[in-house]
Every structure is written in C-alpha cells, then in structure tokens.
GUNUMAR-328546 format. One record per residue: y, x, z of N, C-alpha, C in turn. Coordinates in steps of 0.05 Angstrom, whole numbers, plus 5000, padded with zeros to 4 digits. Example, Ala and Ser with C-alpha at 12.3 -4.5 7.8 and 13.67 -1.06 7.14 Angstrom:
488652645156491052465156493452645156
495552575142497952735143500152585157
This chain:
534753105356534053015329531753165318
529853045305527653125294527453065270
526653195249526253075213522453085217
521052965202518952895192518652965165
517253115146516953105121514552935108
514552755096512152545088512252605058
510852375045511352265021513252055014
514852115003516751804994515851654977
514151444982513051174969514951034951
516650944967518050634971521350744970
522750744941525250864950527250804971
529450854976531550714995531750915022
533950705037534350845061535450715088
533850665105533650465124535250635159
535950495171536950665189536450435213
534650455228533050265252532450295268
531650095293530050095320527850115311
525450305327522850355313520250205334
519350095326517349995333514150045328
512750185339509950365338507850225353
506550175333503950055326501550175354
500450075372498550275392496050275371
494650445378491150495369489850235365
491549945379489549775371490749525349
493149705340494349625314495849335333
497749445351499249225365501149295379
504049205364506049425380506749275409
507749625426507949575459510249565460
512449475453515449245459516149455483
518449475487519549585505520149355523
519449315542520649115566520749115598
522248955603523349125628521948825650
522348885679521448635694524148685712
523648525726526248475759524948695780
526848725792526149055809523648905828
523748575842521648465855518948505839
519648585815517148555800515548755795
516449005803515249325796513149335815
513349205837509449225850508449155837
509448815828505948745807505948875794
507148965768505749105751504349385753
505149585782503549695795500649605800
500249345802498349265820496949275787
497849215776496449015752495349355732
496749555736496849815721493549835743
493049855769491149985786488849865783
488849495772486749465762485449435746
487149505718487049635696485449955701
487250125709485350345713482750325727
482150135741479550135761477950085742
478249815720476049765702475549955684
477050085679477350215657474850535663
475450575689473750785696470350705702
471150425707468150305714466250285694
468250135674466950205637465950485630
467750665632467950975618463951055645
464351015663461751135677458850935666
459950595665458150555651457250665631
458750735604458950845580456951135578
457951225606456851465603454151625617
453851375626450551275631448751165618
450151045603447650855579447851175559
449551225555449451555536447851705545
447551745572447351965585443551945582
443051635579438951555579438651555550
440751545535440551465508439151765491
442551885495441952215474442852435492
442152465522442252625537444052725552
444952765575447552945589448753055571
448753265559450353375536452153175519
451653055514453152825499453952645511
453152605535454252365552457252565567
457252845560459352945570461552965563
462252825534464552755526466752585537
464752475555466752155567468352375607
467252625595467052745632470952775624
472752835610475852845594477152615604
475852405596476552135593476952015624
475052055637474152055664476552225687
476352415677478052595692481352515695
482152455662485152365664485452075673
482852015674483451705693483851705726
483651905735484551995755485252195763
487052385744489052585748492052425761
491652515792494152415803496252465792
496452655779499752755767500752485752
499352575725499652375700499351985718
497651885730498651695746501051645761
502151895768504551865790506251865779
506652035745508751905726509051695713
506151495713506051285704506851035728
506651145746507550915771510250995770
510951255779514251205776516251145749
515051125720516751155705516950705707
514850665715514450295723517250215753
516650395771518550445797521550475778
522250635767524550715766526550595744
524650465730525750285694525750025694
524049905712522449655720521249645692
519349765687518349725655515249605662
515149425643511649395647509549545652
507849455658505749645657503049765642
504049605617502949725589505449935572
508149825581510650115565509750325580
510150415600509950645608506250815619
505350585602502050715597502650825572
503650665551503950715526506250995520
507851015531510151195534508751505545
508051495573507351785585505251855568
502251695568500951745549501751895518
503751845505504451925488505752155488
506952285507508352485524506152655521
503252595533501052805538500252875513
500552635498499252675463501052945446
503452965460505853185442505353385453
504453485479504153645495501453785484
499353725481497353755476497153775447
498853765428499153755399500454125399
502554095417503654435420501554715433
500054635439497354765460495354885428
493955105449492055255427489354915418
488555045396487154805383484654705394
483954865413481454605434483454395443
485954425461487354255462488454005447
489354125424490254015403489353825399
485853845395483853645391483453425404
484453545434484453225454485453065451
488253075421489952805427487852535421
485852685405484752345395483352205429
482352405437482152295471483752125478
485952285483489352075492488851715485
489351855461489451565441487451345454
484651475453482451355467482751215499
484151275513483951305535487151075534
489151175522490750935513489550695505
487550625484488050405479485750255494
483650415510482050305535483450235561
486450315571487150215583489349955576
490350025549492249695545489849495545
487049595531485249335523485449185559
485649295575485349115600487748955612
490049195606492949045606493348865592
493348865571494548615547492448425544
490348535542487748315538488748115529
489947755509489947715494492547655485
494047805501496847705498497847885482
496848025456497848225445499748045429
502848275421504248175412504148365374
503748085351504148235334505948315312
505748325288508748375266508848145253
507847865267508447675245511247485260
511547545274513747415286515547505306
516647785288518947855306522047765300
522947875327526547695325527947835319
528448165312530148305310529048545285
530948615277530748785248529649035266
527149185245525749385265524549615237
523449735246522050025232519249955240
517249955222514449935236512850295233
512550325258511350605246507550555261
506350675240502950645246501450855244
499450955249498251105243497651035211
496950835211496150705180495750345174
496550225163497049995153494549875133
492949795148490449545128491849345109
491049335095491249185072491348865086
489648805105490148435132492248445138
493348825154496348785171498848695152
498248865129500048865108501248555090
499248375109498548145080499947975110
501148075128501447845152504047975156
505648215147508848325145510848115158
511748055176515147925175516648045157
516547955128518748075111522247985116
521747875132525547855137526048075158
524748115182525448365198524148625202
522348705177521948925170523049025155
524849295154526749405141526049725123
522949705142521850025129518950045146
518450215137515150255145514850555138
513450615159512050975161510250965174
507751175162505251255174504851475170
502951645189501551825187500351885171
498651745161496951735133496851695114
495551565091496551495064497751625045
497951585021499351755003500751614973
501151614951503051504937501651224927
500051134929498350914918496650764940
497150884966496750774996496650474984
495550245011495950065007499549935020
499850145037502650075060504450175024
504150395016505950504997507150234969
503650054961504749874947505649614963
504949484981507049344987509349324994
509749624997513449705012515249684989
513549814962514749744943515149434927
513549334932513149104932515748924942
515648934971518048874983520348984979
520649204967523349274965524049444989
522649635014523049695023522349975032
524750175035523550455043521250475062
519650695043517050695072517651085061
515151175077515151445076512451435091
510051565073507851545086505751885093
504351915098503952305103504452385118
505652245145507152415165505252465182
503152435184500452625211501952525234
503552585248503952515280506152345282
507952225262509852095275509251935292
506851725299506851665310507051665345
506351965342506652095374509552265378
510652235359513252295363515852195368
515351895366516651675362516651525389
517951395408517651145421519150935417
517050735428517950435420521750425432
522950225407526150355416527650525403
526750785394527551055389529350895367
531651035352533351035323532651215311
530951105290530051295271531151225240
531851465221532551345195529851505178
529351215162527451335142528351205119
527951545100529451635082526551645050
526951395040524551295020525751545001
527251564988527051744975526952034971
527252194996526852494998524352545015
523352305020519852325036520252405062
523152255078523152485104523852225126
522652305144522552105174524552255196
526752095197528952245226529252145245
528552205268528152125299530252255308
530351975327533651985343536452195335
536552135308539052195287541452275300
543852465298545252535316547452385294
550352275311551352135299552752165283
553152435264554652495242551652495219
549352545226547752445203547752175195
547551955227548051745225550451575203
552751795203554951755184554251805154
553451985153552952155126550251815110
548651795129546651615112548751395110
549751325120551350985129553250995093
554451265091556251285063552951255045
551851375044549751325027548851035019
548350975042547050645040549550455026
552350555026554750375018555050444981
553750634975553850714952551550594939
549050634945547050434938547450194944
548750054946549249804950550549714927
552549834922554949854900552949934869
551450044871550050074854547849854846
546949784863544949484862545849234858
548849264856550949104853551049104826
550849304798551549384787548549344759
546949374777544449324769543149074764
544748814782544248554779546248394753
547448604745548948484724547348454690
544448664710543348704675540648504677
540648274697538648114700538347934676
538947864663538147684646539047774620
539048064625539148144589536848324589
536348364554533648394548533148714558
530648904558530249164564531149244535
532349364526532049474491533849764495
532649934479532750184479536450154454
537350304461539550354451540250374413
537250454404536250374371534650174370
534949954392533849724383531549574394
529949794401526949864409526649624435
525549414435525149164455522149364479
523149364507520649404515520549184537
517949144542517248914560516048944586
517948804595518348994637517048694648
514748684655512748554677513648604712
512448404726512248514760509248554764
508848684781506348684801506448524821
504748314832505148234860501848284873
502248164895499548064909499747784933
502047684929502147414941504547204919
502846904918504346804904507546794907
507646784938511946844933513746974922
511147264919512947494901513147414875
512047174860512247134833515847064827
517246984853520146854846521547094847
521047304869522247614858523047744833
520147694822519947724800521847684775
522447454776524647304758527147354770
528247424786529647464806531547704797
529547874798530248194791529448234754
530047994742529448044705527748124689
524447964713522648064708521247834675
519947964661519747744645516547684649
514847714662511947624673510947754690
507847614693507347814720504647944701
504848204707502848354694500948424701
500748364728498448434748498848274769
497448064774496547924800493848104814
494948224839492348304854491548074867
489747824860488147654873486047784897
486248064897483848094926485947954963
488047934951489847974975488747574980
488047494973487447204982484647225005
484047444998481447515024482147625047
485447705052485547915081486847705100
487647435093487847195118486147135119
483047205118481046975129478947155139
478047075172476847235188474047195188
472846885191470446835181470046715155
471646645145470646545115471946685093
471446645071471746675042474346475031
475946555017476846255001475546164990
475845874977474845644971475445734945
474545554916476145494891477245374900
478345204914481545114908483245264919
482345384942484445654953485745774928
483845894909484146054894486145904866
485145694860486145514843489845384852
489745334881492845304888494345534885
492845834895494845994896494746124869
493246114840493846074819495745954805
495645704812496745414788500445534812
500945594837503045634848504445864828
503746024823504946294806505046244777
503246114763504145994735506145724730
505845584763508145434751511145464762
511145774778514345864773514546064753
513246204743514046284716514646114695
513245944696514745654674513145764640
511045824641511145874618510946254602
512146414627511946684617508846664627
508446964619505147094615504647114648
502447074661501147154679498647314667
498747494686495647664683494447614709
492247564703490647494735487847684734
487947884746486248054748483347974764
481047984764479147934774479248104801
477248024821477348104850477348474841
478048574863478148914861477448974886
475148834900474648814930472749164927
471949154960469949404958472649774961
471149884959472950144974474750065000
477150115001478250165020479149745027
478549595011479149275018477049195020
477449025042476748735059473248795067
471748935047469148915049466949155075
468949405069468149585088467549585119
470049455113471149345148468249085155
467148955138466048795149463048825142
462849035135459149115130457749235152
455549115140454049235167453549545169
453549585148452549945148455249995123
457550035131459250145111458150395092
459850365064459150595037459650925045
458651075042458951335047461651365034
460651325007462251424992464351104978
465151004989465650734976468250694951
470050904944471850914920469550984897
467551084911465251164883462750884882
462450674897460550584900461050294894
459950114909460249784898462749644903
464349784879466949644879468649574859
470549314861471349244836468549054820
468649054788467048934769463748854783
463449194797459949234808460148944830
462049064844462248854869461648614861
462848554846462648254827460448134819
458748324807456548374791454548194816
454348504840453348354858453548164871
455848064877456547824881458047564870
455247434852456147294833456847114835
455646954859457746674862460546624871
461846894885463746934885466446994865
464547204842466247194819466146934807
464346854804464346534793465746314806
466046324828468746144844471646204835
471646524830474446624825474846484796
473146514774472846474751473046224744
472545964763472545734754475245714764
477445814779479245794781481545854766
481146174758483146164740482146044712
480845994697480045784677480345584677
481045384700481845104712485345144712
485545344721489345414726490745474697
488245584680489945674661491345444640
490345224643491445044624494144984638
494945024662497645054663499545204650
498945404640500845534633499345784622
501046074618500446324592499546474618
496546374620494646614628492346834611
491747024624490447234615488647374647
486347434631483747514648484047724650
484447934675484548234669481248414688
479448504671477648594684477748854702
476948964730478049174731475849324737
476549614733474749864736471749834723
472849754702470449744676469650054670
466850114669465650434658465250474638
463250134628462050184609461749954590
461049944566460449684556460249504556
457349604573455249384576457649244603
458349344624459949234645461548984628
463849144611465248884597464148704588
462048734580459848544563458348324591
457948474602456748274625458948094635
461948144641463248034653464447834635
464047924616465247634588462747464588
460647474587458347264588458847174609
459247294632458547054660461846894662
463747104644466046794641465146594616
463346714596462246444579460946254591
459546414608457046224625458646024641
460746024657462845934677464845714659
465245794641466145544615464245304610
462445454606460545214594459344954622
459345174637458145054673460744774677
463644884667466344654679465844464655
465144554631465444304599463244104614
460944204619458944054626459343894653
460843984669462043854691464743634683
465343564656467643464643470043614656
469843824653472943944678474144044651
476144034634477444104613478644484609
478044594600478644864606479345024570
481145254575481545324553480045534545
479845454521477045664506477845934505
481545914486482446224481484346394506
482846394529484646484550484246814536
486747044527486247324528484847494559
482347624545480547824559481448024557
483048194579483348534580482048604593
482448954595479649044625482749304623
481749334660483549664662481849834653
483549924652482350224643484150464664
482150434680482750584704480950914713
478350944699476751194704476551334668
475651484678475851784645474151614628
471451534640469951464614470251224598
472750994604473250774588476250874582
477651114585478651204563478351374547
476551544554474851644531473551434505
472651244517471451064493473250864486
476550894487477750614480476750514452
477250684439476150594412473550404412
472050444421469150284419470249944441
472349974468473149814474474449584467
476949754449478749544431477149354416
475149364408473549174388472048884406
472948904431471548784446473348604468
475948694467478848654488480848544475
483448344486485248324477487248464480
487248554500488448794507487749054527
488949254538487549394553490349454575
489449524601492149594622491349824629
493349934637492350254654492950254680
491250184695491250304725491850614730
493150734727494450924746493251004765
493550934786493050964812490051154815
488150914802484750994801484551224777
486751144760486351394739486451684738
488451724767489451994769486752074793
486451844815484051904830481452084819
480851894798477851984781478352164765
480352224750480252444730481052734754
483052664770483052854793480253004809
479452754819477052854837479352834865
481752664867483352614891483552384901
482352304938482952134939485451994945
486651804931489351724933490451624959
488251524973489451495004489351625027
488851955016488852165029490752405041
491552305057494452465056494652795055
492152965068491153175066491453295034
491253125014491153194990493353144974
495452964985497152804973499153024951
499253234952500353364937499853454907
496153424915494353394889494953164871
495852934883496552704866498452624858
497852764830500252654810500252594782
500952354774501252244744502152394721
503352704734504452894715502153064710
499353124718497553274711497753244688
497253404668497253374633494353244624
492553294635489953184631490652874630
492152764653492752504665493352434633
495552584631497952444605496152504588
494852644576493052614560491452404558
489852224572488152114567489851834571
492651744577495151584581494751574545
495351734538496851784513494451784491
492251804496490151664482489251444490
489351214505489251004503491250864485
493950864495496250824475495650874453
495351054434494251164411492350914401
490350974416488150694407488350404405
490750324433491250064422493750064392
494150254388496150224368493750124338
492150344336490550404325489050084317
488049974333486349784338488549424341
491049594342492449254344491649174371
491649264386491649294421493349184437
493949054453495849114460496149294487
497549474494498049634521499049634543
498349564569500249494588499349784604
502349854611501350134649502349964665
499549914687500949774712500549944736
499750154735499950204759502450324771
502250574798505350504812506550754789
505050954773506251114754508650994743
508850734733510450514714512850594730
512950454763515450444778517450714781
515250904783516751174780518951184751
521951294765523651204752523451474730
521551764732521751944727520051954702
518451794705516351734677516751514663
518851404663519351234637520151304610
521751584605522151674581519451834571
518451924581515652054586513651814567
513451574577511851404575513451244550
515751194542517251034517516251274496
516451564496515951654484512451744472
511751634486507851604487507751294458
509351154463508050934458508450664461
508950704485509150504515509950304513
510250014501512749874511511949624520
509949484539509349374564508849644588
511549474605510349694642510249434657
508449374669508449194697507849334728
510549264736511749504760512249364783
512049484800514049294829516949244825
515949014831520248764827521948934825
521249064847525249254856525549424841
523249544824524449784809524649554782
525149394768525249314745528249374738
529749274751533149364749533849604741
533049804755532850114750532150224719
528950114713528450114693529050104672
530149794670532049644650534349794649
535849974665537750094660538150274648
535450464646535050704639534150604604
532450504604531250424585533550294555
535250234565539350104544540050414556
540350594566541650814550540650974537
538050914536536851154515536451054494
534551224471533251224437530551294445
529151084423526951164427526051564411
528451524396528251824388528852104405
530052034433530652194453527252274464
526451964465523951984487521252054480
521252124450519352234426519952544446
522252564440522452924433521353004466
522652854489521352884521518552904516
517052724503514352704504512852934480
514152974470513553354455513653584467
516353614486516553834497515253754522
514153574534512653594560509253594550
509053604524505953624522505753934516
507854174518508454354508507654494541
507754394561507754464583505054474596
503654664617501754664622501154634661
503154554663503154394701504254254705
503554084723504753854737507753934744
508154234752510954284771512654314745
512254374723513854464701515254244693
512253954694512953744674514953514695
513853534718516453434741518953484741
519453664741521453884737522753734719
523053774692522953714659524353504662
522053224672522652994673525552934698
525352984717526653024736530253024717
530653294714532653374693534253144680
532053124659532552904636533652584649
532152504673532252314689535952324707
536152554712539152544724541352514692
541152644677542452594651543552314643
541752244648541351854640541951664665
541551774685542251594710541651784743
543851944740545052024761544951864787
545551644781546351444807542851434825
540351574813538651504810537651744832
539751854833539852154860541952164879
C-alpha cells in the first residue's frame, strides 16, 4: 500500500480499477492474448523497436548537421535503452509469461524503469522524462491508430494522467468515470472544475502518480483529504467502504432540501446558481435545487472541433438548449474566455510566452472580431427565448467594457437590419476577475448591470500564482486577506451603486467560505451542481448575524493559515457531517 498526498479538488471518495493515461494521452488497457499468440506480439514488439531505433538515428543525424554532435547527443540514452538486452528480455518475458500484449508490458516495465530511476541520485532522476520519451516512441508504432480512448469505456474505472486538457475533459465517459487524478494542476485546474462539475472525487498535485500506478491497480481516491491510495490493504478498504455508506446517507438527506428555498435562519433569502460548461449540465442543475445558471463557460463549444470553429448556429442550438430547460430562470452566458491555457495555445503557430498575462479572454475577442461577433449574434438571437444575461470576462479597463458594449450595439443593429428580431434590454455584467477592475468598481458600476467575481483569476493576479501550477499550489488560496479584501470591496460597491453581485468562481463551492462570504455581503453564489445541496444546508442553519461576526473576527486576522483554521472550526459547528 502506498498513500499519495495531492490537492483535494473535487470532494468525495471513490474506491476503483485505475486506468493511466500513456504520454500520448491514451490509456494502455491491460490485455491478455492466447498462449499461440505471444510470438506475434513478440514479433510485433521487434518491429516496433527496429523502427523506433531507425527514427531515433535518423533524428540524430539531422541534429547532429543541424546544431552539432553535442546536442545530437541527447538521443545517444534513448538509443542505448533501445537496445539494452536486459530491459528487452523483461519486456519479452513479461509478453512470454502473462500472454499480455505488446504495448502492456512496454507500458508496464517501462514504468518500472521510470520508479527506479525516480529513487537514484538526481542525474538519474532526470531521465524519467527520457523513459516517458522512449515509451511513447515505441507505443506510437505499436498502437498506431488503434488507440483506445475515455469516450467509450465498459467498466467503472479511475482515470489517472499526468494532466487533463480542457478537449480530453470535454470528451469524459461520465457514466464510468468515478474519479480522476493527476500529477499536475491545482485547485482551479481545468480536470479540478469539471470533476466538480461532475460530481466526482478527483485529487490533483500528485507529481508521479502516474508512474506509480499500473493499468489495473485498486486505487482509492480520497477528494476530500487530497490523498491518492495505491493498492489499499483490505481493512483500509473497509474503513473507506463505512465511509462511503455514511455519505450516502447523508446525500440522502440533502435531497430532501431540493426544492426549498436557501434562507438563512432570520429570514435572509440567498440565491444559489450552477456553473456549467456543457448544455446537459443545465438539468443537474435543477436537479440538485439549483435556481439558474450563473455562469455558462461557452469556450467549451471549441474543444470538439479539430479543424473548424463553431458556426452561429452551433452556438445558437447549444444556447436556445440551456434556456429552454431552465424554463424561464436566469441564464448567464459569459463571452468566449479562450487564450491562456484553452483551445488557442495548443494551436498557434508560435505559442504566448507568457499567455495567462497575454491575448486572452475580452483581448482575445478584441482581436478576433468576427468570432466574438458570431458568439454575439447568437446569444442575442437565443435570448428572446428566455432570462438571459451577457457576462464579459477579464475586463481591466474601461475603455475594454466600453469597447465590448459597442461591438454588442454594433451586432444589434447588424440582426434589426437583417430583420432578425432581438432584445434590446438583454443585462450587461463583466467579471471582475484581476486587482485593477476591483479597484475601480465604483467607476464600473455606472456602466454594468451587474458585476461577478471570478475567483479563480482573482487569487492568480492579486497572488502573482499560477493556478494551474502545482509547484505553487499551496500559495493558492481564497483566504489571503488581500484576496478578501478586494472580495469585500466589490460587494461594498455593488451595494453602494444598486449592483447586483454574483461569486462564481470555485471559492463559492468551497463549503468553508460561505459564512465568510454571507457575512461580506454576499447573497448570489454560482457554484458547481454538487455542492448546491451542501450549501443550502449550511446556509437554513445559520443568521445572517452569526456570519457578520465570522466576517469581523476573520478580518481581525493576518494569514491565510489563521483564517482557514477559523473558518474550518465554525464550518464543523454547523455541519459536522461535512467532515
């Protein structure tokens, strides 16, 4: 038995067959052949390695005329373990002795050298990314197009990755995915919001599980204490199994408060939204006693399509689909949030150095205007269906909001003149996601119908952390006082100004900052589905006069660990079941 310590994303607690992702983002299935059958895949393993070496010398010849022997000597590693008899003779016999294919037990021993070499002084250490290399240059010849991927598996599984794209993520088998873990990432990851999203424990931060893990293994991952357990010995096995029977009983318990209102115990009505990023999650939503959706991420309509763009009507079906199962509650439809770590990087020719700081979001837009303008004639065409709202995101400055309301005037007048019928008073918000558009809410409010708080980008930029960095992930947290400071002056201002306030980012879902946040101000959160129940629970046993005095004595505090702590506390008081 092995524990993993990560980040816990995605609460819960999953107990599974684990299935691991290779280097070329394609899991290697454990499978077996007929004992007649262990030559071929011998045969098929030898001429795999032949090409594979024939490439690596080409490789290292065109290097070698290019930027010199010295540099062409990197490939001399790569070269070598492609014909180290040893490591071959365990890869032929573990095929001999299992009848296993001849991509499992490339994928398997390989991974063996990767743990081995992780325990070794740190020149060693360094070779695993070799391994990896040298792994996924020999499946590319084995599997060549028969890769098998996560959109159509048959059996309930654990996906573990090095790290999860925002394309892999948007193509999930949500019926037999039960949990998700990576190496990488950190609380606002992209794997972290869809797990939540789904409703499913993930645990992200873990640096090597992936080489610790094989395809097969029983692993339990444990969303809420941030910890990954490989091959579990069977009284832990017991100990989680009572766990999982108690959260059950509890979620049981939690569906009884679906269709009554959120209201604070003196009365106080607060208004609990979902987050999604695909139209199906809009029925979750209602599902779990959501009363709108507060945030549509529309970039996720760009990670199914390999050579093209959506269409306006792409955009316009999977619109008019989400306002007409709400029936009438509020949609918020956020403008594209493409650029940084989505859809755009991956397909430039010369990717952003710096791209969470560069053309992304609103800029993106900016520059690419016929695109915002497709998005724009869509939701303005959708909205006469039903209670939409325009949400701008990662607005800086003014003039930004100002530009992006003209080119939706401009996009009105373009459909009237086209006789396309469109509604004049759709409500304009912008996030307010970086320091300097909450520093200036005041000058904002005069210009917005409302304002949202991105979280996620908020704690990033006022941090100086990047959120999908797992190296740092400890830096990132919504409890910085600076954070809640500039939280708690926006609130302030939309009060001020007749505002109205939404927090959507994953801060909201955290079950630990909701008295924190009722006592700011607060009363729109648009959160992921699964935590709305939770919410709503916490939210009917308290006063809003309890969550005043939390939000006094934690502005009294001068660290993150104090005000965690604090909150933490107060959070078991009120809902125990919640630990």
């Amino acid at each position: 038995m092995e524990i993993k310590k990560g980040v816990g994303v995605s609460p819960g607690v999953v107990i599974c067959q684990a299935v691991v992702l290779d280097a070329e983002e394609y899991r290697i299935p454990e499978r077996h052949v007929g004992p007649n059958q262990a030559d071929g895949e011998i045969d098929r393993l030898e001429k795999a390695l032949a090409a594979s070496r024939e490439e690596l010398i080409d490789l290292r010849d065109s290097t070698s005329s290019k930027l010199g022997t010295e540099t062409a000597a990197i490939f001399d590693f790569h070269l070598a373990m492609l014909v180290d008899e040893l490591l071959l003779k365990k890869i032929r016999a573990k095929i001999k002795a299992e009848n296993t294919t001849a991509e499992f037990a490339v994928a398997t021993i390989l991974r063996e050298y990767a743990r081995d070499f992780l325990q070794m002084p740190e020149f060693w250490a360094d070779r695993v990314k070799d391994v990896y290399d040298i792994e996924k240059r020999i499946l590319r010849r084995l599997i060549g197009e028969s890769r098998e991927g996560l959109s159509n598996l048959t059996e309930d599984v654990v996906v573990l990755a090095h790290d999860l794209t925002p394309s892999q993520t948007a193509g999930l088998d949500r019926k037999h995915i039960l949990g998700l873990a990576t190496d990488a990432g950190g609380r606002t990851s992209h794997t972290a919001i869809v797990a939540r999203a789904l409703g499913i424990p993930a645990v992200v931060g873990l640096n090597d599980v992936t080489v610790s893990v094989d395809a097969g293994d029983t692993v339990i991952v444990d969303g809420n204490r941030g910890i990954v357990i490989i091959s579990p010995e069977e009284s832990t096995i017991d100990e989680y199994q009572k766990h999982l029977r108690r959260q059950i009983e509890f979620a049981r318990e939690l569906d009884q408060l679906r269709d009554l209102p959120a209201v604070t115990m003196d009365g106080h009505e607060v208004t609990l939204l979902g987050n999604i990023e695909f139209p199906d999650e809009a029925t979750n939503v209602i599902a779990k006693g959501g009363q709108g959706i507060g945030l549509y991420r529309t970039e996720f309509l760009y990670l199914g399509t390999e050579n093209s763009e959506p269409t306006e009507e792409d955009h316009y079906r999977a619109y008019s689909k989400v306002i007409e199962i709400m029936e009438g509650r509020p949609v918020v439809i956020r403008t594209l949030d493409l650029g940084a770590d989505k859809y755009t990087q991956a397909r430039a020719a010369v990717p952003e150095r710096n791209p969470f700081l560069g053309l992304r979001s609103i800029r993106f837009c900016f520059h690419h205007l016929q695109l915002f303008k497709t998005q724009l004639r869509a939701i303005l065409r959708a909205s006469l269906k039903g209670n939409v709202s325009i949400l701008f995101p990662l607005v800086t400055t003014l003039m930004e909001l100002r530009q992006a309301k003209m080119i939706m005037r401009d996009v009105m007048e373009d459909l009237e003149e086209e006789g396309i019928d469109v509604r004049s008073d759709v409500p304009v918000g912008m996030m307010v996601e970086v320091p300097s558009a909450a520093l200036q809410c005041d000058k904002f409010a005069q210009e917005v119908d409302y304002f949202s708080i991105g979280t996620n980008d908020l704690i990033q930029y006022t941090l100086a952390v990047d959120r999908t960095n797992e190296r740092v992930a400890p830096l990132f947290t919504p409890a910085n006082p600076a954070v809640l400071r500039l939280i708690k002056g926006v609130i302030r201002s939309g009060q001020r100004h007749d505002v109205g306030v939404t927090l959507c980012g994953e801060m909201g879902s955290d079950l630990e900052y909701i008295l924190l946040l009722l006592g700011m101000g607060l009363r729109t959160l648009s959160v992921a589905p699964p935590a709305i129940p939770e919410l709503k629970k916490v939210i009917r046993s308290v006063t809003i006069e309890r969550a005043k005095k939390v939000s006094k004595k934690v502005s009294t505090f001068d660290s993150d660990k104090q005000i965690v702590s604090f909150l933490r506390n107060q959070l078991r008081q009120v809902l125990p079941e919640a630990y």
